[in-house]
C-alpha atoms as an extended CHARMM CRD file, in Angstrom:
* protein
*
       283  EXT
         1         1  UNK       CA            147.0950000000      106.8430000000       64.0580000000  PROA      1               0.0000000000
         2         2  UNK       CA            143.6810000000      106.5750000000       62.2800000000  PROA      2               0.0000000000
         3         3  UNK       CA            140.8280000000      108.8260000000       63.6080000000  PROA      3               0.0000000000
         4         4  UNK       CA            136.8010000000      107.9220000000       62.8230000000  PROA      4               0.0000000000
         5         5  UNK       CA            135.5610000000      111.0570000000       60.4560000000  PROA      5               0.0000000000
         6         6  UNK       CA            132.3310000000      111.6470000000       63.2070000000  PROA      6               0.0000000000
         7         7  UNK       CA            130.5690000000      113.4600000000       60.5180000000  PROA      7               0.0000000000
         8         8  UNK       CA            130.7520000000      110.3900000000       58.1910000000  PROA      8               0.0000000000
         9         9  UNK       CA            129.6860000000      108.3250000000       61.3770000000  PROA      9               0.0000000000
        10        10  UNK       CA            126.6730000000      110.3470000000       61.8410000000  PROA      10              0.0000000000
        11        11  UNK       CA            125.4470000000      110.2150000000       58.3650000000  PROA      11              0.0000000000
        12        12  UNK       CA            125.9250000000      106.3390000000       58.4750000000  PROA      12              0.0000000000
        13        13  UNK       CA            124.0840000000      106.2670000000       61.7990000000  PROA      13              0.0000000000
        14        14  UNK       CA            121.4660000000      108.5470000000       60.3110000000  PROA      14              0.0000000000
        15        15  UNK       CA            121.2000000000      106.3070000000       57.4040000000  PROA      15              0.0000000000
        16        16  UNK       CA            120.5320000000      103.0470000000       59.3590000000  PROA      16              0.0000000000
        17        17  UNK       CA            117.7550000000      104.6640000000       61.4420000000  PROA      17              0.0000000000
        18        18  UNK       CA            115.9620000000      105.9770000000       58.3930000000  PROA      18              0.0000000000
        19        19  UNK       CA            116.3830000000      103.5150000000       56.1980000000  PROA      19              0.0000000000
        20        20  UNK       CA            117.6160000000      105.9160000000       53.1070000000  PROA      20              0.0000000000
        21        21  UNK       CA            120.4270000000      108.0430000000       51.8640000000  PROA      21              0.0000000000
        22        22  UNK       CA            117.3870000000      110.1550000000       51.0860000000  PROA      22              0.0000000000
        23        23  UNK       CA            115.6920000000      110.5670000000       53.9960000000  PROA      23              0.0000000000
        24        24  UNK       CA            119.0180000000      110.9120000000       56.4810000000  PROA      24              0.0000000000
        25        25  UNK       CA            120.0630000000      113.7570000000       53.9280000000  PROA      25              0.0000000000
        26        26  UNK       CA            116.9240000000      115.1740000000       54.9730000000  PROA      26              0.0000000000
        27        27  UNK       CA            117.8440000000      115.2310000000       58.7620000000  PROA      27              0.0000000000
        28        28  UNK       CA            120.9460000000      115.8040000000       58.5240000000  PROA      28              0.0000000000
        29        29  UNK       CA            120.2480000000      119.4250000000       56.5640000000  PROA      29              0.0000000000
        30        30  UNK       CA            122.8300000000      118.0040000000       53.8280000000  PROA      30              0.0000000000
        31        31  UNK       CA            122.4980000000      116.6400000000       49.7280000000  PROA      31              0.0000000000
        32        32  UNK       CA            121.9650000000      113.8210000000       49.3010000000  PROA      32              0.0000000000
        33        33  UNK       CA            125.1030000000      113.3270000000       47.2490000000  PROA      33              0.0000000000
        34        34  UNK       CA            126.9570000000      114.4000000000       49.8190000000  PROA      34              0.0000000000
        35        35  UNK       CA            126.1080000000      111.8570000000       52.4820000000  PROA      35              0.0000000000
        36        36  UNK       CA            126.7170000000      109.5570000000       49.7290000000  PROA      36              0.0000000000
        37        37  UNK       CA            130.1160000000      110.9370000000       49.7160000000  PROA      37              0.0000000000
        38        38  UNK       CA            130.7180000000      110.3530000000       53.1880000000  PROA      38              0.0000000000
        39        39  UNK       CA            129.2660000000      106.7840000000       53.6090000000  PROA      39              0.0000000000
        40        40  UNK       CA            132.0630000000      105.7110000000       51.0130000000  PROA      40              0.0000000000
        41        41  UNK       CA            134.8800000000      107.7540000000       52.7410000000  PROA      41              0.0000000000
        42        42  UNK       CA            133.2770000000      105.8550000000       55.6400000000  PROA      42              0.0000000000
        43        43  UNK       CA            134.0000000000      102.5780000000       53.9920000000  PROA      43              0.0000000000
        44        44  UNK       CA            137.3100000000      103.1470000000       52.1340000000  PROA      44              0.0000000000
        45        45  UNK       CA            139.1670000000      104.2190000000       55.4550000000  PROA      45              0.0000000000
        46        46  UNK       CA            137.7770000000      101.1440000000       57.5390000000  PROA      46              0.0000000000
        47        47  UNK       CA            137.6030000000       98.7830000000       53.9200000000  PROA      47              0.0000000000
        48        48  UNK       CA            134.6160000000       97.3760000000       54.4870000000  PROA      48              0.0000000000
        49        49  UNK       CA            131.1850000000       97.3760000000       53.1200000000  PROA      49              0.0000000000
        50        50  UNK       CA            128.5000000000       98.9200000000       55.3760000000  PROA      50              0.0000000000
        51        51  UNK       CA            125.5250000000       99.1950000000       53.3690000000  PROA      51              0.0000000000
        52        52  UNK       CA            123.7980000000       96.6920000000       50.9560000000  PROA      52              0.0000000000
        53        53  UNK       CA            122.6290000000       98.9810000000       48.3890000000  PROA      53              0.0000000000
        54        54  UNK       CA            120.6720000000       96.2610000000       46.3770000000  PROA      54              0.0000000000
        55        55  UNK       CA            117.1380000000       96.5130000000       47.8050000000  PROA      55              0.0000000000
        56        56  UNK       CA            115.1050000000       99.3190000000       47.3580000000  PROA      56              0.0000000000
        57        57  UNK       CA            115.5190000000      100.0890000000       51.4740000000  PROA      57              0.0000000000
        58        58  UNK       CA            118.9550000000      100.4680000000       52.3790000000  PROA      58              0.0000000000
        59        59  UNK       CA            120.3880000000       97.4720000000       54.7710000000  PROA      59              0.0000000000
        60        60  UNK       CA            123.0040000000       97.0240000000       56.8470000000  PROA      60              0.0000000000
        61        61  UNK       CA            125.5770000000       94.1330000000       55.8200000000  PROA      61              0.0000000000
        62        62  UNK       CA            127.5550000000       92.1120000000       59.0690000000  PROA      62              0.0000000000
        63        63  UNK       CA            130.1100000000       94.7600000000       59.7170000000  PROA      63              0.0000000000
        64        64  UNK       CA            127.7070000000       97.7920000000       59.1790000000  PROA      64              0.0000000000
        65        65  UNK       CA            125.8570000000       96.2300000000       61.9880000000  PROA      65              0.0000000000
        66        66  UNK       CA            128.9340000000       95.4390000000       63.9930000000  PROA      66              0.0000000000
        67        67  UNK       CA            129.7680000000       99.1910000000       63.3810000000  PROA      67              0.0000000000
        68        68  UNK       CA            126.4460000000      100.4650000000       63.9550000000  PROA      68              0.0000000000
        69        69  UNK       CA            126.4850000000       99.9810000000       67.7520000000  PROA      69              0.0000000000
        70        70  UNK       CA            129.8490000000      101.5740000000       68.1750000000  PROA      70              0.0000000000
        71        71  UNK       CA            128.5920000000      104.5570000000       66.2320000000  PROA      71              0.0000000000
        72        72  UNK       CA            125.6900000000      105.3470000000       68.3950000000  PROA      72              0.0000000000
        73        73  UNK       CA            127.7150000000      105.1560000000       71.3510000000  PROA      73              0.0000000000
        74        74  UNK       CA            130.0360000000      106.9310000000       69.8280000000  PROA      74              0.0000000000
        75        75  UNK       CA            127.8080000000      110.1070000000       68.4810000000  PROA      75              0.0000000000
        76        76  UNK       CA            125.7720000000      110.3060000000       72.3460000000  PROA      76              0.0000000000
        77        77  UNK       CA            129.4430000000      110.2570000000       73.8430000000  PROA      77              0.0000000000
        78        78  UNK       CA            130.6500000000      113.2530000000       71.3170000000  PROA      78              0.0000000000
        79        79  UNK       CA            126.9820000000      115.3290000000       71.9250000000  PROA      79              0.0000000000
        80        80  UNK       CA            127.4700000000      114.9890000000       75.6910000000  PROA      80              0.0000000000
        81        81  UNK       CA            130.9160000000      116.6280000000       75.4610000000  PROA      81              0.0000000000
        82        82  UNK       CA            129.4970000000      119.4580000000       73.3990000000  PROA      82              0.0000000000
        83        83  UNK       CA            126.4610000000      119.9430000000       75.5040000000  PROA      83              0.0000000000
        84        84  UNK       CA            128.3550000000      119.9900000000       78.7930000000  PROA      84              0.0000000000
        85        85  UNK       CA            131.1090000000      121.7500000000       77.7390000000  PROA      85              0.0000000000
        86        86  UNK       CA            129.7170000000      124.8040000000       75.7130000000  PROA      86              0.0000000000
        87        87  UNK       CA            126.7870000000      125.4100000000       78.0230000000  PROA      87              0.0000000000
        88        88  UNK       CA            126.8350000000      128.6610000000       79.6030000000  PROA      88              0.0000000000
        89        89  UNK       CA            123.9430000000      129.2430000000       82.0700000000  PROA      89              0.0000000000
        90        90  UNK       CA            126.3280000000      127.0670000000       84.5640000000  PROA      90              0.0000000000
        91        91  UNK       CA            129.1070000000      128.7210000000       84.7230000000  PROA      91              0.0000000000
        92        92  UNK       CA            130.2540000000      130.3060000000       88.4990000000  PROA      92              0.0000000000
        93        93  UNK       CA            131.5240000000      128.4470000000       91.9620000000  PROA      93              0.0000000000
        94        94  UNK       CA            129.5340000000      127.0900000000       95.0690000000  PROA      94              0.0000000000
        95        95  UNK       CA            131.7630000000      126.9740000000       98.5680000000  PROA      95              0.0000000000
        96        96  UNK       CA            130.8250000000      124.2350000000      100.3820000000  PROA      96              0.0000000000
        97        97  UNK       CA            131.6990000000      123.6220000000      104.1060000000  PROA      97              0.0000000000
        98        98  UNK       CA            132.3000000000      120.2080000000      105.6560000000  PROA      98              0.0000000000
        99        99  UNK       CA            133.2930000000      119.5300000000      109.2490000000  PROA      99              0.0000000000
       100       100  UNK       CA            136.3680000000      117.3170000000      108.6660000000  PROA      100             0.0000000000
       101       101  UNK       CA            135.4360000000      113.8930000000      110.2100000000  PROA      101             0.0000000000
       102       102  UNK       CA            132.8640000000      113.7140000000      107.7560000000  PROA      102             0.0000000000
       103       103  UNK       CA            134.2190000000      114.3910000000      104.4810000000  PROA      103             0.0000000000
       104       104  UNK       CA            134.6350000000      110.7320000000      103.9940000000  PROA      104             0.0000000000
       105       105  UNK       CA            133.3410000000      108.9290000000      102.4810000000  PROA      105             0.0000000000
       106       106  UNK       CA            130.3210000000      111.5480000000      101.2310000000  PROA      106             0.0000000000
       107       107  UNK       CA            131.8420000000      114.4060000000       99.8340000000  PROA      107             0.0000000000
       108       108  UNK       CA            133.8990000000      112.6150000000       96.9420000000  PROA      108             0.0000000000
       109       109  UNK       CA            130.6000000000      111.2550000000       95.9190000000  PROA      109             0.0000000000
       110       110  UNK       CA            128.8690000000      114.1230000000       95.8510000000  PROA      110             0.0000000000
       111       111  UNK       CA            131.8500000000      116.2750000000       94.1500000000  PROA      111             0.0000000000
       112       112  UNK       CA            131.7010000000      113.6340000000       91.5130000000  PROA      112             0.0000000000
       113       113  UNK       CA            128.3890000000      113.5830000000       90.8690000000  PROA      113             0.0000000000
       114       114  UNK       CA            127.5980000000      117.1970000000       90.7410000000  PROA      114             0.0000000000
       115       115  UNK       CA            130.8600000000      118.0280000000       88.4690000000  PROA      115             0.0000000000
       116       116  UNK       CA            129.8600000000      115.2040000000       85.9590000000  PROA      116             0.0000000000
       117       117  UNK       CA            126.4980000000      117.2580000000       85.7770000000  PROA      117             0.0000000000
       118       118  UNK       CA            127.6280000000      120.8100000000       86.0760000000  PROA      118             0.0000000000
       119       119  UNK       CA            131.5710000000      120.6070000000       84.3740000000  PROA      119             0.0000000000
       120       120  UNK       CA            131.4490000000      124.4790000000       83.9440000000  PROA      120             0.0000000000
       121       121  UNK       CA            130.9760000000      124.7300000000       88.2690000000  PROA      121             0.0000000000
       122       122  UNK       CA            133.4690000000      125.0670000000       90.2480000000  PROA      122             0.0000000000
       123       123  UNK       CA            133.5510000000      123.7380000000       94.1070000000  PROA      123             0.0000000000
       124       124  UNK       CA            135.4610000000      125.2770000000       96.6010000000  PROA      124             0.0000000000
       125       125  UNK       CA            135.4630000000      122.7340000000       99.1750000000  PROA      125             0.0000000000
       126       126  UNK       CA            136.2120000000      123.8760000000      103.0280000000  PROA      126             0.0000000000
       127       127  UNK       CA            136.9540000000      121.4420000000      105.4890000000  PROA      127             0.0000000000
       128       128  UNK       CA            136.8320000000      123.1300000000      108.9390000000  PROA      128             0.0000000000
       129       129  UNK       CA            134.7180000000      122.9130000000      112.7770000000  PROA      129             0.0000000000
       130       130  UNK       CA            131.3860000000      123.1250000000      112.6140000000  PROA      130             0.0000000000
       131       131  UNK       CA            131.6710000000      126.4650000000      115.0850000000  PROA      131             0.0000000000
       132       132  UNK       CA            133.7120000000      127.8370000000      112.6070000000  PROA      132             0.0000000000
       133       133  UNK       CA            131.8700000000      126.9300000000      109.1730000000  PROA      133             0.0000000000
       134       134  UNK       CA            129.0100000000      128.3790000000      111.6290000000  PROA      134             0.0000000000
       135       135  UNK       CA            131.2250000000      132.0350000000      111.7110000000  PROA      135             0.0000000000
       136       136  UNK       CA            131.9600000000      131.6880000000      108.3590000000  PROA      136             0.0000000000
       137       137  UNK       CA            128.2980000000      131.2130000000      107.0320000000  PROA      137             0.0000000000
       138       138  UNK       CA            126.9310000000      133.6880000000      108.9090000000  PROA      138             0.0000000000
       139       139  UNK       CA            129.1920000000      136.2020000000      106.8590000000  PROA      139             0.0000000000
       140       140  UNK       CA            128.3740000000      135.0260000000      103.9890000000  PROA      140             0.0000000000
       141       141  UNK       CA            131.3790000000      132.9930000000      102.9150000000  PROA      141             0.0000000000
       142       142  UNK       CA            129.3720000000      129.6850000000      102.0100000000  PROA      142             0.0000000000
       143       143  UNK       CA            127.1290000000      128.9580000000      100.0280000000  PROA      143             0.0000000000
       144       144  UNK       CA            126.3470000000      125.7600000000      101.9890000000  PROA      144             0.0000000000
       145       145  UNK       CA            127.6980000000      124.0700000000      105.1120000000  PROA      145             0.0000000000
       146       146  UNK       CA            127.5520000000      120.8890000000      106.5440000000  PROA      146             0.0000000000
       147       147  UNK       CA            127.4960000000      120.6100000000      110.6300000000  PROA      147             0.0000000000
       148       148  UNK       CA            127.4960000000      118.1570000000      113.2620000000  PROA      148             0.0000000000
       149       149  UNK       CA            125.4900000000      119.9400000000      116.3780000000  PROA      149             0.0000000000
       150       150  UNK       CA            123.7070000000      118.5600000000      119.2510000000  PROA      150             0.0000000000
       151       151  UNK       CA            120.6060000000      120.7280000000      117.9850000000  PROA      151             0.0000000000
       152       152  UNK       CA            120.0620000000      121.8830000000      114.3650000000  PROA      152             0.0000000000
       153       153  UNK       CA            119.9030000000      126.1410000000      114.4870000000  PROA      153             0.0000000000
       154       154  UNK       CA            117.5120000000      128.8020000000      112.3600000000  PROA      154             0.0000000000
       155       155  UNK       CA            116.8710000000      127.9260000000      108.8320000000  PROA      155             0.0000000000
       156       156  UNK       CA            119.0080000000      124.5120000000      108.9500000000  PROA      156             0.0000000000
       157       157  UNK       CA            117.5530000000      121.2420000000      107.8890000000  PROA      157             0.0000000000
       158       158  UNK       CA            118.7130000000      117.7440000000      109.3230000000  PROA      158             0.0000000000
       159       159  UNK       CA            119.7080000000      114.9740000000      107.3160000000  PROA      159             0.0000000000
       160       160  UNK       CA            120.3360000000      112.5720000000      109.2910000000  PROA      160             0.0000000000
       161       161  UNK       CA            121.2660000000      111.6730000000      113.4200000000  PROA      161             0.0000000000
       162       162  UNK       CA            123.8780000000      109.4540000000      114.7420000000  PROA      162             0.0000000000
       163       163  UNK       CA            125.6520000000      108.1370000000      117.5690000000  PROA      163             0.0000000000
       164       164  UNK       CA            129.2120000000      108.8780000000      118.8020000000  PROA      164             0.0000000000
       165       165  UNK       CA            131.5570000000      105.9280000000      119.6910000000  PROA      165             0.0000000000
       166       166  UNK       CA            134.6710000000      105.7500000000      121.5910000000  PROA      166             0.0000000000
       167       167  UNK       CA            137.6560000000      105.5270000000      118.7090000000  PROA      167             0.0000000000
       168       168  UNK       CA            141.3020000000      104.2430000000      119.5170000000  PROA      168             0.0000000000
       169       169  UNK       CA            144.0900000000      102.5920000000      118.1350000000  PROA      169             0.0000000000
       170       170  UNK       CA            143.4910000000       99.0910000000      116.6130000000  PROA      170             0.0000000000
       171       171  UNK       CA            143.8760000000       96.6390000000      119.3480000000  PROA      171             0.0000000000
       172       172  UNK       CA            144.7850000000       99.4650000000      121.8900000000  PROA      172             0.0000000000
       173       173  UNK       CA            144.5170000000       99.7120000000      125.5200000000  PROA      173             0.0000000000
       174       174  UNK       CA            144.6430000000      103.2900000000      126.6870000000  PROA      174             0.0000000000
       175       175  UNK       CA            140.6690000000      103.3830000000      127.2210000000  PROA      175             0.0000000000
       176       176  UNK       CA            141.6460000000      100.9080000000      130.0530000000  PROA      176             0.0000000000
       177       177  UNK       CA            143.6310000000      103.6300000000      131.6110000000  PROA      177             0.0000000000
       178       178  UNK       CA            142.7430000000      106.2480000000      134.2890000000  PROA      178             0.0000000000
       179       179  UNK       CA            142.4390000000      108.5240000000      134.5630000000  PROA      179             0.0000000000
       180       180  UNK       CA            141.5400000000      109.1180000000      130.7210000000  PROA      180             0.0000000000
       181       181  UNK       CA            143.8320000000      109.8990000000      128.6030000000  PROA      181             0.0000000000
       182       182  UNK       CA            141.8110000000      112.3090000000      125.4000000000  PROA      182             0.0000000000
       183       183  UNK       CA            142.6070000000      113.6140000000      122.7900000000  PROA      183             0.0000000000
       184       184  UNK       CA            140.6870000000      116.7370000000      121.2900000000  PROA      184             0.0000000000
       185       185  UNK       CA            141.2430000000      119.5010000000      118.5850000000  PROA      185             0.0000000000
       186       186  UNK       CA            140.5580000000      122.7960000000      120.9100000000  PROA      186             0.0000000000
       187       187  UNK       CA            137.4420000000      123.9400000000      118.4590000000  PROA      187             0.0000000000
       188       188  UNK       CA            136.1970000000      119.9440000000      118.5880000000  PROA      188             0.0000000000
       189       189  UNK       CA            132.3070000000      120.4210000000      118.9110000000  PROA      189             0.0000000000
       190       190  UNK       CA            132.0710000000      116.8240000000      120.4160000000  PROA      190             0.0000000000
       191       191  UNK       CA            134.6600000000      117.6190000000      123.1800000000  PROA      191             0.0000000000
       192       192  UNK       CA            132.9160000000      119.7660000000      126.0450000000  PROA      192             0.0000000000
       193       193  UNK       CA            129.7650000000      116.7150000000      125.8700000000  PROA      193             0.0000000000
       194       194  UNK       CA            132.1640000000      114.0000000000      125.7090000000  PROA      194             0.0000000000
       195       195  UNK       CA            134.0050000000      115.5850000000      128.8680000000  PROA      195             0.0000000000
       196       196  UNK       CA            130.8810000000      115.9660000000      130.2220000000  PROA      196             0.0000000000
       197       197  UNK       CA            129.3640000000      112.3480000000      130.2760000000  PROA      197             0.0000000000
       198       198  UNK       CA            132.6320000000      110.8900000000      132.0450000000  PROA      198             0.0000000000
       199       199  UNK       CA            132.2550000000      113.3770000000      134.7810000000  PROA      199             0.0000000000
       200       200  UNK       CA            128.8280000000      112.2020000000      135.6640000000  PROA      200             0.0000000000
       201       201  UNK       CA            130.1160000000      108.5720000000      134.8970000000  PROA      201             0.0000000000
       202       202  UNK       CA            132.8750000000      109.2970000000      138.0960000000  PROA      202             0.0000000000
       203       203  UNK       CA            135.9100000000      108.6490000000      135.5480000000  PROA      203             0.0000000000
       204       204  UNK       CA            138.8390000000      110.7290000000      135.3060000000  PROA      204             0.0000000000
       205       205  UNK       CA            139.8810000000      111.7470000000      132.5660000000  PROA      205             0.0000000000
       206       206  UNK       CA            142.8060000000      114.1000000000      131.7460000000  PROA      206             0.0000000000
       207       207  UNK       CA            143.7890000000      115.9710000000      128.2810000000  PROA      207             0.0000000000
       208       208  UNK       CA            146.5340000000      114.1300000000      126.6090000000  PROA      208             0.0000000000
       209       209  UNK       CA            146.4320000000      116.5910000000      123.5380000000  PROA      209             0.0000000000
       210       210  UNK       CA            145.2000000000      119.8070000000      123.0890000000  PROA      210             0.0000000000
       211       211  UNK       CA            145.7350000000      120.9110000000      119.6730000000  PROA      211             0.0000000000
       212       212  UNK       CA            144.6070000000      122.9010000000      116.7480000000  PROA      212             0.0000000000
       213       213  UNK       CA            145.6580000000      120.1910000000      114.5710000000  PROA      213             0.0000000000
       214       214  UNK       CA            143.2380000000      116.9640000000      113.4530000000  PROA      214             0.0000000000
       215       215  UNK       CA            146.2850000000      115.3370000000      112.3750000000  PROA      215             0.0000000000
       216       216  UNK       CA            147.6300000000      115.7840000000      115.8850000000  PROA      216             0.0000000000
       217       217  UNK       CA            144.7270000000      113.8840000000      117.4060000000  PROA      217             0.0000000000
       218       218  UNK       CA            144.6670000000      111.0480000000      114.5790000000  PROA      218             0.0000000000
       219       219  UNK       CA            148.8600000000      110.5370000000      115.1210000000  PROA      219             0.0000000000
       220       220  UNK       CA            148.0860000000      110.0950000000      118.9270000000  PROA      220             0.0000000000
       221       221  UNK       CA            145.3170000000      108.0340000000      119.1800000000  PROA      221             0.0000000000
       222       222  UNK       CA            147.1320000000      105.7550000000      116.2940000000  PROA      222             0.0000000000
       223       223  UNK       CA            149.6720000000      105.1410000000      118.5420000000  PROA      223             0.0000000000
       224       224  UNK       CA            147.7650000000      104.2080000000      121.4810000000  PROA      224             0.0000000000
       225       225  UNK       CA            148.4990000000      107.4260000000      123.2980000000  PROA      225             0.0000000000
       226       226  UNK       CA            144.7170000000      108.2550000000      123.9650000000  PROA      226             0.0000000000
       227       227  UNK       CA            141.3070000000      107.7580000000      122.5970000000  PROA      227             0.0000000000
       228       228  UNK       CA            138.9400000000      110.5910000000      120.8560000000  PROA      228             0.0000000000
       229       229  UNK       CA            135.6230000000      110.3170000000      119.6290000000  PROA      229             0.0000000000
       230       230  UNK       CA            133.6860000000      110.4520000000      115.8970000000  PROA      230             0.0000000000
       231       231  UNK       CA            130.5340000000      109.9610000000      114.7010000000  PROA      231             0.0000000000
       232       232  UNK       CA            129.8900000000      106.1300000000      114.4190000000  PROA      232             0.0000000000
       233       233  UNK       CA            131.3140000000      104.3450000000      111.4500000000  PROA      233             0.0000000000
       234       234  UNK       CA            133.5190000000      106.8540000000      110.1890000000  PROA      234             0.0000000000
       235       235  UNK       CA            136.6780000000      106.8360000000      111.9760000000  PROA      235             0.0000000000
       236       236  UNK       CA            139.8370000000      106.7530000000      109.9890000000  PROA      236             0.0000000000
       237       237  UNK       CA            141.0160000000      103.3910000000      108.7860000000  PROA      237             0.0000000000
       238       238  UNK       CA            144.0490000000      103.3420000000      110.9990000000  PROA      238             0.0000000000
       239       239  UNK       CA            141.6910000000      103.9100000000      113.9940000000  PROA      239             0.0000000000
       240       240  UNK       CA            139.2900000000      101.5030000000      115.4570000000  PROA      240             0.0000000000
       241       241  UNK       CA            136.1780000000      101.3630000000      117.5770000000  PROA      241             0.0000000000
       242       242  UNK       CA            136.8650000000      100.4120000000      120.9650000000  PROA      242             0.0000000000
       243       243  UNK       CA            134.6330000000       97.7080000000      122.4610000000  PROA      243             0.0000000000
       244       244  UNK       CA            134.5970000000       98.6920000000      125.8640000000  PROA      244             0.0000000000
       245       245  UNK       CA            131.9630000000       96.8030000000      126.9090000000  PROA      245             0.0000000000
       246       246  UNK       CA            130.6760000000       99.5390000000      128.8780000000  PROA      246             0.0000000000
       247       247  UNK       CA            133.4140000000      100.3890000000      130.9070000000  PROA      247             0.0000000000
       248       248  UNK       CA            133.0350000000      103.9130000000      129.1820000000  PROA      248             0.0000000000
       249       249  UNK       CA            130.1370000000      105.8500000000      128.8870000000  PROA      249             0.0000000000
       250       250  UNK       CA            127.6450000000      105.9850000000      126.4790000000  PROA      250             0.0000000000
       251       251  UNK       CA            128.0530000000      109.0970000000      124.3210000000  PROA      251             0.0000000000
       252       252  UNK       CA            125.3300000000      111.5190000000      122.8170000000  PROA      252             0.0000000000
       253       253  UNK       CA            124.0960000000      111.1500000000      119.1590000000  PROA      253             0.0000000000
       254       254  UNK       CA            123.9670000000      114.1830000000      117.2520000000  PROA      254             0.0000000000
       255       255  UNK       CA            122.4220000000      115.8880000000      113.8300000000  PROA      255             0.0000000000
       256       256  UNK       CA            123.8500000000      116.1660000000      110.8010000000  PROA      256             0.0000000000
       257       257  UNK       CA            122.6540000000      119.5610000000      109.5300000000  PROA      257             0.0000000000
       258       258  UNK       CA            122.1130000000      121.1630000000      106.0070000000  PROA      258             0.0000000000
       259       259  UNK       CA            122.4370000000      124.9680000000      105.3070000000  PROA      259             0.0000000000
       260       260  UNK       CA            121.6050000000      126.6870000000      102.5390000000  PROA      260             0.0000000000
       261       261  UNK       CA            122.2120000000      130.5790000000      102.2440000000  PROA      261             0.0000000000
       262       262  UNK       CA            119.6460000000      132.6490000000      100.5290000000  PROA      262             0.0000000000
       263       263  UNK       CA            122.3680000000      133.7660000000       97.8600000000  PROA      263             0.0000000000
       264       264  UNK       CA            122.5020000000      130.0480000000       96.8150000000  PROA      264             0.0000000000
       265       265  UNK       CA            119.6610000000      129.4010000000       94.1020000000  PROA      265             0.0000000000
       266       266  UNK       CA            118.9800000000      127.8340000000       90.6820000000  PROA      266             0.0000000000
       267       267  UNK       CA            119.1250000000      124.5380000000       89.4240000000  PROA      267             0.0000000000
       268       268  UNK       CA            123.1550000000      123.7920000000       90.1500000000  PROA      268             0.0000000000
       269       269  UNK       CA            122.3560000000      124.8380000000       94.2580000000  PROA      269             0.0000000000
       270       270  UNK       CA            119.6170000000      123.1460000000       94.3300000000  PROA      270             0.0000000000
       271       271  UNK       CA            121.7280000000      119.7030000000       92.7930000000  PROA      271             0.0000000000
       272       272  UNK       CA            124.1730000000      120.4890000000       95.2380000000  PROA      272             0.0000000000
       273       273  UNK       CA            121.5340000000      120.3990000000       98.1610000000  PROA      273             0.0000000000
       274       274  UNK       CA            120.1520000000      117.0900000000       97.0080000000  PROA      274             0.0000000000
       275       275  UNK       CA            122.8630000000      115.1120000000       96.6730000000  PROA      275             0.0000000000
       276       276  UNK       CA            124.2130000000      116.4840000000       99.7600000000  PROA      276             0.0000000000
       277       277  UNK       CA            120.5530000000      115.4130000000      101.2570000000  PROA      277             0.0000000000
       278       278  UNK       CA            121.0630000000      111.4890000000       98.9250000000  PROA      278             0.0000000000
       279       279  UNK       CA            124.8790000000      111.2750000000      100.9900000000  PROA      279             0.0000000000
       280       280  UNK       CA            124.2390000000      111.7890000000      104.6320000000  PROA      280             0.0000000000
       281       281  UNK       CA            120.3840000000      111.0170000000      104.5660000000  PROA      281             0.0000000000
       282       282  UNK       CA            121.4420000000      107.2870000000      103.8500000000  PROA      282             0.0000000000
       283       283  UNK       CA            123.8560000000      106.9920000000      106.8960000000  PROA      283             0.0000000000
């Protein structure tokens, strides 16, 4: 296997934007022998000529220009590592709370993102009820939380609000029966509103599962035991919206919220809050 000497790659970059052995020697803090030295180590591992040395100015020939491109990509690839990966005022972790119905498809995004620009930050991602990431924020254990909530509380900021919709299995029919069959997580924020609405809509309805247990609810409804609700567009893919045509209520929209806690400052928070604000703003 044949590795590219980056050294000798930089001094042949440097060369080609300056025009002169003499004047990249002069950037490059080195002799000017010795980036002679490297541009022909440069050539005699790839055998090629890279530089017409004829003219008074210092030209590229057919493959230095071929290999010119390659280098500069090259170099800005190898300076990003260094930069990202031996910078030390971002170094620490950020604990970020998510309700779990909406992890997808923001949070990957946003994980992405932010670790791309902040390698040396580490994200401790909770996925829990909004009540609870409420509990758990309040002591201090997050530095951010996401929520869903009818209202938006004390020192939150809302990003976005949207509707619920009736979910169910694809192609199902146990909307059609009655009374209700639901299925609902026992912390489920949506559950008391949803419950609610059918009352004063005169339907029966009847708890089909009561569980602690998300994947409880999805393995139910799948399997067109009973039907739940989520915020609009992002049910699970094995789960469907039910087109009712309104023989079910219409459900309540609701906020999704941004916290922040005071302990949560400098520039790496303050990415995390935007491109928490870029995800769920845009829904």
């Amino acid at each position: 296997m044949r590795n590219i000497d980056m050294t000798a790659l930089r001094s042949f970059a440097m060369v080609a934007e300056t025009g002169g052995v003499t004047k990249a020697a002069g950037f490059l803090n080195l002799t000017q022998s010795a980036v002679s030295m490297q541009l022909k180590r440069l050539e005699e591992s790839l055998d090629v000529v890279l530089l017409d040395r004829r003219a008074r100015t210092v030209s590229l020939t057919g493959e230095g220009e071929q290999l010119l491109g390659y280098a500069q990509r090259m170099l800005t690839l190898n300076d990003e590592i260094y930069s990202r990966l031996t910078a030390q005022e971002f170094v620490g972790e950020i604990v970020l709370g998510v309700p779990h119905d909406i992890v997808y498809p923001a949070i990957p995004t946003v994980l992405r993102r932010f670790t791309a620009e902040f390698p040396r930050m580490r994200v401790q991602l909770i996925s829990s009820f909004t009540m609870q990431l409420r509990e758990q924020f309040s002591r201090g254990e997050c530095d951010f939380i996401i929520t869903t909530e009818e209202v938006c509380g004390q020192n939150g900021h809302t990003l976005s609000e949207v509707e619920l919709a009736w979910a169910g299995a694809p192609g199902g029919s146990a909307w059609k029966s009655r009374p209700l069959p639901l299925a609902y997580e026992r912390n489920c924020i949506f559950r008391a509103p949803t419950q609610k609405r059918l009352t004063e809509s005169g339907i029966d309805w009847q708890m089909a599962v009561d569980s602690e247990s998300s994947r409880t609810v999805e393995a139910t409804v799948s399997a067109d035991l009973a039907v739940h609700t989520y915020i609009k567009g992002m049910a699970p893919p094995h789960l469907e919206e039910i087109n009712h045509g309104g023989a079910l209520p219409t459900l309540q929209s609701v906020k999704i919220n941004l916290y922040q806690s005071d302990t949560a400052k400098g520039q790496a928070a303050q990415a995390m809050a935007d491109l928490l604000r870029q995800a769920f703003e845009s829904i």
